[in-house]
N, C-alpha and C positions, 0 to 999 in steps of 0.2 A: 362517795359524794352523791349527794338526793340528786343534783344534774344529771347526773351521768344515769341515774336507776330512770329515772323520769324516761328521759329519752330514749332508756332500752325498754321499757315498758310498752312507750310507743311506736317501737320501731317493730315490738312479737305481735303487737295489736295491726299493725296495717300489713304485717305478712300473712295473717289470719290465723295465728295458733293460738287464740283466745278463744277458739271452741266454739265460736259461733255460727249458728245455721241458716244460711242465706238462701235458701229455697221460696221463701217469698219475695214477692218484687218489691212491696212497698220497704220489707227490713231492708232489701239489696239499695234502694234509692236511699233510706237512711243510714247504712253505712256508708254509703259513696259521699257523701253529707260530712259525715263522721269523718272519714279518711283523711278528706282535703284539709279539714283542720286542724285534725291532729299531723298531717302532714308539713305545716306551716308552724304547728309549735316544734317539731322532731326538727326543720330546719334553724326555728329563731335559736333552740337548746344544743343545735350541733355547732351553731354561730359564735356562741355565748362559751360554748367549751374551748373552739379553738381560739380565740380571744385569752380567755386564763392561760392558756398552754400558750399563747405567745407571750404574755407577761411574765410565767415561770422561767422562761427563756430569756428574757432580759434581765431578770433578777441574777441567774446562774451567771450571765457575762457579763455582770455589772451595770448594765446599762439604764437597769429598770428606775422610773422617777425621770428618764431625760426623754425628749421628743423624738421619734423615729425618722421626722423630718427634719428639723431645724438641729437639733441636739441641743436644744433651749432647756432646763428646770421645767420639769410638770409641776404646778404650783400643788401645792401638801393638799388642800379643799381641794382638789380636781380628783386627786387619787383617791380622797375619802370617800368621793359622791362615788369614784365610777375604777375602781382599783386597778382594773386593765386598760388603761388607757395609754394608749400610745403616741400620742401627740398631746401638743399642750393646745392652750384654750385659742389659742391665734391660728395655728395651722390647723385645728378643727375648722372654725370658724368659717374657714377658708374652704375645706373639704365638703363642706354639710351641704346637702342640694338645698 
């Protein structure tokens, strides 16, 4: 799954085994730069994984298509736009800050 490479990609890059040589301070300021964002994508892509893996989880028990809250129909255009979704468009609605 390209997710899953993605975010091991970015996860060997902020342990620093990508071989790069931080003895300058301006590179050291630019990867600290570097870090924080690629550390925000390694989060949004670890987010996004456990998300699928709770939907394969509902699929397995059946459940998957129904609301985690209500146990209302996730309407068919809700899963198309966003296929892991776990609530329907009402108890989103509800949940969204």
């Amino acid at each position: 799954m390209e997710l899953l490479r993605r975010e091991e990609a970015v996860a060997h890059h902020l342990r620093g085994e990508d071989g790069r040589n931080e003895a300058d301070f301006s590179d050291v300021a630019n990867y600290t730069a570097s870090d924080e964002v690629l550390e925000g994508l390694e989060e949004t892509a670890l987010a996004e994984i456990r998300q699928i893996q709770a939907a394969l989880e509902r699929v397995e028990a059946g459940s998957y298509g129904f609301c985690t809250s209500c146990g209302a129909p996730i309407s068919p255009g809700r899963l198309e736009a966003l296929p892991s979704a776990p609530l329907c468009l009402a108890c989103a609605s509800r949940v969204a800050p």
